[in-house]
N, C-alpha and C positions, 0 to 999 in steps of 0.2 A: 341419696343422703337419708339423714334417718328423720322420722314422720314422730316418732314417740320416744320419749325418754324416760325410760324409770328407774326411781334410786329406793331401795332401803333407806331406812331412816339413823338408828342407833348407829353406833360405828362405821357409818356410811358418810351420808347427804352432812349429817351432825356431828359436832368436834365432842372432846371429853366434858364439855364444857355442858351440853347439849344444846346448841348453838348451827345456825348455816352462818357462814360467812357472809361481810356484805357483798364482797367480788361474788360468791356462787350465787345470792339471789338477785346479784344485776345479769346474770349471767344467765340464768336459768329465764328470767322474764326478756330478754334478748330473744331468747329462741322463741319464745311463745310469740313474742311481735312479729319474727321472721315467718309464723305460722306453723312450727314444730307443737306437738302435744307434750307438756310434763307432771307428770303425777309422780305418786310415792305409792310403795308397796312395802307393807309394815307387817310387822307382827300387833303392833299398839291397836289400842280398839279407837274406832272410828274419831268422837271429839278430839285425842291426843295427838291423831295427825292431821285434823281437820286446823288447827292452831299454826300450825305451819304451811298449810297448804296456804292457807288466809293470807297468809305472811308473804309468800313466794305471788299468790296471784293466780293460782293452781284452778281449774275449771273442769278439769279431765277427770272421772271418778277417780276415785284412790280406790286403792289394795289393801285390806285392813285383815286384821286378825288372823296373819299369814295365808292370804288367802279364801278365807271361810265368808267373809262377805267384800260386795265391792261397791260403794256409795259415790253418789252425787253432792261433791261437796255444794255446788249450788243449790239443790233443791231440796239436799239431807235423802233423797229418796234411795232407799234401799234396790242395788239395778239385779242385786245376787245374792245370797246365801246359801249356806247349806250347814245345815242344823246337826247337830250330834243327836240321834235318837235316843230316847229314855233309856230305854236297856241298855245300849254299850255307854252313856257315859255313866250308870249306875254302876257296871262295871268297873270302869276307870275309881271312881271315888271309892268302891270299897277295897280295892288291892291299895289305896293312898292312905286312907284309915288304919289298914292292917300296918303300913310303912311309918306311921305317925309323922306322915310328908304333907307341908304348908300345900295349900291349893288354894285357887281362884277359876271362880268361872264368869264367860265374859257373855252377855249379847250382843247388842247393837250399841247400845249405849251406856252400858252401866256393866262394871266389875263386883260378882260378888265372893263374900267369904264367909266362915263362919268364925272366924277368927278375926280382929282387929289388926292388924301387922304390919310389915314393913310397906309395901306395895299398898296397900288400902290406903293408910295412914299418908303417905307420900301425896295419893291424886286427893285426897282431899285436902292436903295443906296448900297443893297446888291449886286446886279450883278458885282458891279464897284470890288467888291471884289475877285472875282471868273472866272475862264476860262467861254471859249465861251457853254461847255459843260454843265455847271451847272447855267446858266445864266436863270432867268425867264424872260420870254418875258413881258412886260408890255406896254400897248395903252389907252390912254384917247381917249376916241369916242364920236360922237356929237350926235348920237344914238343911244343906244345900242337894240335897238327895231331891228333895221338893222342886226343888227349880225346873228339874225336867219335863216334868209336866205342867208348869206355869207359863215356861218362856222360853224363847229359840236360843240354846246353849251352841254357840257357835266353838268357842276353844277353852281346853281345860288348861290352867297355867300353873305349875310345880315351881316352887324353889329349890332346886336340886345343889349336891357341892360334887365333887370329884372323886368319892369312895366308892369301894364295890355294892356298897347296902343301896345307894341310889343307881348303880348301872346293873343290879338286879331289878329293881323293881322298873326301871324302865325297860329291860329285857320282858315283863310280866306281863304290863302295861301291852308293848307293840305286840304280843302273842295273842290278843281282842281280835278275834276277828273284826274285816270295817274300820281298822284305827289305826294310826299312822303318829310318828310325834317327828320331831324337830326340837335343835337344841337354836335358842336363837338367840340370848346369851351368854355368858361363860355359866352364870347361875339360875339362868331361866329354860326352861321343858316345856314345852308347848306338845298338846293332844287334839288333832282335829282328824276328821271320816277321813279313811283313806282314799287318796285320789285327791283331794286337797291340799294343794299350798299357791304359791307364789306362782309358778310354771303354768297351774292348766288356770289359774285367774288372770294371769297375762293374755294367756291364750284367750280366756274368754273376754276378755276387755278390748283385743284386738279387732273379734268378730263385731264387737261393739261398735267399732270408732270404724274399721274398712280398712287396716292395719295390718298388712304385711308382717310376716316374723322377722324380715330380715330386714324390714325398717324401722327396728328397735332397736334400742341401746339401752341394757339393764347394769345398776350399779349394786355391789352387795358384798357380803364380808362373813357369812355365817352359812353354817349348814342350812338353816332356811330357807337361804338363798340361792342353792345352788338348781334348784329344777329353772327357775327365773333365768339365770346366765348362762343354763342351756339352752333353752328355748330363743333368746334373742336374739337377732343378727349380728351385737355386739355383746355379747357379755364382759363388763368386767369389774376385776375383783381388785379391792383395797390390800394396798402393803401391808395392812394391820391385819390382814384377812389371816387365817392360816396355811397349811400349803395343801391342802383337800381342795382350798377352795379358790387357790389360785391354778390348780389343776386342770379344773374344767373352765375356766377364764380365758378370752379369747387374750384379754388384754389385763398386767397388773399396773394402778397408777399409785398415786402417792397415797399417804395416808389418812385418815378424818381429820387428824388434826395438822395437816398439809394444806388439805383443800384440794384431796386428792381426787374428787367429783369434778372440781373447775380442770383443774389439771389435763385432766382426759377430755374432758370439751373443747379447751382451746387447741390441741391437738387435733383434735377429730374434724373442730369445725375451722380450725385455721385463725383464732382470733388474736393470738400470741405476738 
């Protein structure tokens, strides 16, 4: 039976709503009393799924910033990173410059930008909402070239749209030696070192807990996703997913706004 269970968050574990259901968090603390492990593995930076882990009852580190680091929701202690070094994410920002393409860069706890915009403006109207614990850090900076030699730049975040002028520059972009992206998305790009996502943090949060690959069960819905629901014993992938990513899926279930996470547990685990 399976020992671990990990979900994506966006279009995943979360309806349009951005929302878990109350069936999928009675569901999900069921298995944890049964002694199963459940975490989340996100693209979101650490506080934004620290809010739901809270919610769920979650103990197990989470999977944050696709990958790039992996935290102790209990103890907030950082168990893993790995940093974009100065030169290739100076790299990244000057071909986004040349492109006149929004960007954000994340660390551990704080989103920054050098602009005000959509994204910034969103986690702070959201903060106003929520304790000091679940609060995302947000900085407009006058350089974010600077940051690299300040603080450990874990992922560079693009608002990209569907045109050739953005899948040039993301052709640019993955030509960096060391640098790898992910659409994770419809409108968001994500840039972290290559060899980084979902898949080898799984892998390393396995080594962590004494966790078999094939007593995991990963849920996901995005190219992000897809190293994660290879690696797992169970991979599987949302209705809503597209069909790339229901490909490599050992299993597809219903949709997020289904409750297509419970869906495949009460299958799996017989609770139906």
């Amino acid at each position: 039976m399976y020992k671990l269970i990990v979900t994506d968050m966006d279009g995943t574990l979360l309806n349009s709503d951005k929302e878990v259901s109350p069936d999928t968090v009675a569901a999900l603390r069921t298995l944890m009393q049964t002694g199963a492990r459940v975490t989340l593995a996100t693209g979101r930076i650490y506080r934004a799924a620290k809010r739901y882990a809270d919610q769920i009852g979650m103990t197990t580190p989470l999977i944050c910033c696709n990958g790039a680091v992996i935290v102790d929701p209990v103890t907030d202690e950082l168990l893993y990173g790995a940093p974009i070094p100065a030169a290739i994410g100076k790299k990244v920002l000057e071909i986004a410059r040349r492109y006149d393409v929004y960007y954000h860069l994340y660390d551990k706890e704080t989103i920054y930008s050098e602009r005000l915009e959509k994204l910034i403006a969103y986690f702070r109207r959201m903060s106003l909402e929520h304790p000091p614990e679940h609060r995302v850090g947000t900085e407009v900076v006058p350089d974010a070239m600077a940051l690299f030699e300040q603080k450990e730049i874990y992922k560079i975040g693009f608002h990209f749209d569907n045109s050739e002028r953005s899948a040039q520059m993301r052709r640019e972009v993955e030509a960096i030696e060391g640098i790898a992206g992910y659409k994770s998305l419809d409108t968001i790009y994500d840039v972290l070192m290559a060899g980084v996502n979902k898949g080898t943090a799984l892998e390393r949060l396995c080594g962590i807990l004494g966790v078999r690959r094939e007593e995991v069960m990963a849920f996901g819905d995005n190219e992000n996703d897809l190293e994660m629901l290879e690696y797992a014993g169970m991979g599987v992938a949302m209705a809503n997913a597209e069909a790339f990513v229901h490909d490599v899926a050992d299993h597809v279930t219903a949709s997020n706004d289904e409750e297509g996470v419970l869906r495949a547990l009460e299958a799996v685990f017989k609770w139906a």
